[in-house]
C-alpha positions in Angstrom: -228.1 145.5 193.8 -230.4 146.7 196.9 -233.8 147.2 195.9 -233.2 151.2 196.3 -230.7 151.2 193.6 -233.1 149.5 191.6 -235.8 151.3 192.1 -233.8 154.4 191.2 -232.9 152.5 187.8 -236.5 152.0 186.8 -238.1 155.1 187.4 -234.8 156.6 185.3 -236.1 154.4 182.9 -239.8 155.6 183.5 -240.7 151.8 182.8 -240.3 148.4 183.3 -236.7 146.4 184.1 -235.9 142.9 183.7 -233.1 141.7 186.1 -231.6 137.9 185.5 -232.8 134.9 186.8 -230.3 134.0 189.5 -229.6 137.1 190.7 -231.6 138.7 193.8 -234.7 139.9 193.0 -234.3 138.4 189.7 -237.3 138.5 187.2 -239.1 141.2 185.5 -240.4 144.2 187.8 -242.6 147.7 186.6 -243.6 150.5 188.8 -247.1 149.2 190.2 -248.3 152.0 192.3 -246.8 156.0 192.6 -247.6 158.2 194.7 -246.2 161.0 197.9 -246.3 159.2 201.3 -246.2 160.8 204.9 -243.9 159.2 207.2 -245.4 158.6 210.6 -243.0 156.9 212.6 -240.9 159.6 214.9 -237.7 159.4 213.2 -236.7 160.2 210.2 -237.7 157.4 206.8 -233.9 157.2 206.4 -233.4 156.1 210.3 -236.6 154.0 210.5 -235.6 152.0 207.3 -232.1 151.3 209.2 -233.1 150.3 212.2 -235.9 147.9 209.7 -239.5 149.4 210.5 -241.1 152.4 208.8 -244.6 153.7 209.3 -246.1 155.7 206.7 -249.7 156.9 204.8 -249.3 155.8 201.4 -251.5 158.5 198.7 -250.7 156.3 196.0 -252.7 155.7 192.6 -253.6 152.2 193.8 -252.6 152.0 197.6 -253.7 154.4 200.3 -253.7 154.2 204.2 -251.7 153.3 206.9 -248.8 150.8 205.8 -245.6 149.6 208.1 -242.8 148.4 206.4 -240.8 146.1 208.4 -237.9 144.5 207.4 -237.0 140.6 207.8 -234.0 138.3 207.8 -234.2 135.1 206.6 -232.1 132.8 204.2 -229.4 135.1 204.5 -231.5 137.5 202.4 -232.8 140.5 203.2 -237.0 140.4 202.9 -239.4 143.5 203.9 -243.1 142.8 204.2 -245.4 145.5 203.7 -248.4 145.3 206.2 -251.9 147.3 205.9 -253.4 148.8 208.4 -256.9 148.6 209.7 -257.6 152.4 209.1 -260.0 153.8 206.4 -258.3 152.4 203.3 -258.6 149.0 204.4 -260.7 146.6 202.5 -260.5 143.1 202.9 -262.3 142.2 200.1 -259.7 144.3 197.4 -257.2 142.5 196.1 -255.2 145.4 194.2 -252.1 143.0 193.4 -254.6 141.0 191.7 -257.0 142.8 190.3 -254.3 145.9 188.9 -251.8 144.2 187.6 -250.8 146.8 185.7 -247.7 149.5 186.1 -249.2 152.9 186.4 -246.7 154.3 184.0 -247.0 152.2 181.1 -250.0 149.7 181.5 -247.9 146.6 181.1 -247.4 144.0 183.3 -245.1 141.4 184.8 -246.4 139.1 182.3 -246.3 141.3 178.9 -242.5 141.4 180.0 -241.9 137.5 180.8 
């Protein structure tokens, strides 16, 4: 299952999703961060996601900025990095992943679901 079919599966379920160890992307997952999001490449999100790069400004609940989205092959997987950048959300000493563990929609985390 791509990562877009999951994420349409969780926020369905409006919380968290476990998906079996083995599988891709296996492991517990919640919805970390919401929010709208203005694409800034030229194209079109659907077009820039194809061809494996996407510029955008996030307005989430935890992220905000500039952010590319680029996509990477290795292992014969599929891998996109997210990258921050150095605009007036960036703050090198915030550590969101760390420090707001927590999904936005129902407070738990990775861990309460382990």
């Amino acid at each position: 299952m791509s990562a877009k079919d999951r994420l349409a599966v969780y926020r369905a379920k409006r919380d968290a999703a476990r998906t079996p160890e083995g599988q891709y992307g296996g492991g517990t997952v919640i919805v970390w961060d919401t929010g709208p999001f203005d694409v800034l490449t030229a194209e079109p999100a659907g077009k820039a996601l194809a061809a494996g790069q996407l510029k955008a400004r996030l307005h989430g609940e935890k992220l905000g900025g500039a952010f590319t989205l680029v996509r990477r092959r290795g292992d014969g997987q599929e891998q996109w990095l997210l990258i921050k950048k150095d605009d007036e959300g960036a703050d090198r000493r915030r550590k969101p992943a760390k420090t707001q563990p927590e999904s936005v929609l129902t407070g738990r985390t990775n861990e309460d679901l382990a």
